[in-house]
C-alpha positions in Angstrom: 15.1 -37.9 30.5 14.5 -35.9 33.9 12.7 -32.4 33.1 15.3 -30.2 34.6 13.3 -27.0 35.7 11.4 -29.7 37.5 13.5 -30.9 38.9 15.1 -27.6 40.1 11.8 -26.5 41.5 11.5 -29.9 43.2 14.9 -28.9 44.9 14.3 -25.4 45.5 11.0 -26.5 47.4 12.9 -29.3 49.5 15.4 -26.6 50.6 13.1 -24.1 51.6 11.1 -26.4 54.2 14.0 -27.5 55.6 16.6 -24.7 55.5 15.0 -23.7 59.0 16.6 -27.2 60.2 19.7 -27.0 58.7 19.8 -23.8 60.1 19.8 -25.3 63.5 21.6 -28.0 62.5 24.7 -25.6 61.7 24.1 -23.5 64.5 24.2 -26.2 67.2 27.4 -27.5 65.0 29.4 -24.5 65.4 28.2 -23.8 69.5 29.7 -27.7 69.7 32.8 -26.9 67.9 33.5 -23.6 69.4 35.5 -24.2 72.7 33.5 -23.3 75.9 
């Protein structure tokens, strides 16, 4: 069985190194959406 607060942390640390990108990522999603 997975250790679950491992794996949690696991995630947590994943998501914080790339939240900056997703961050772009939705950014440059919404200026492409956005008309104009």
């Amino acid at each position: 069985m997975l250790n679950c607060t491992d794996l949690k942390s696991k995630l947590l640390s994943f998501l914080g190194s790339y939240s900056h990108v997703l961050l772009i990522a939705m950014l440059a999603g919404l200026l492409a959406v956005i008309p104009g």
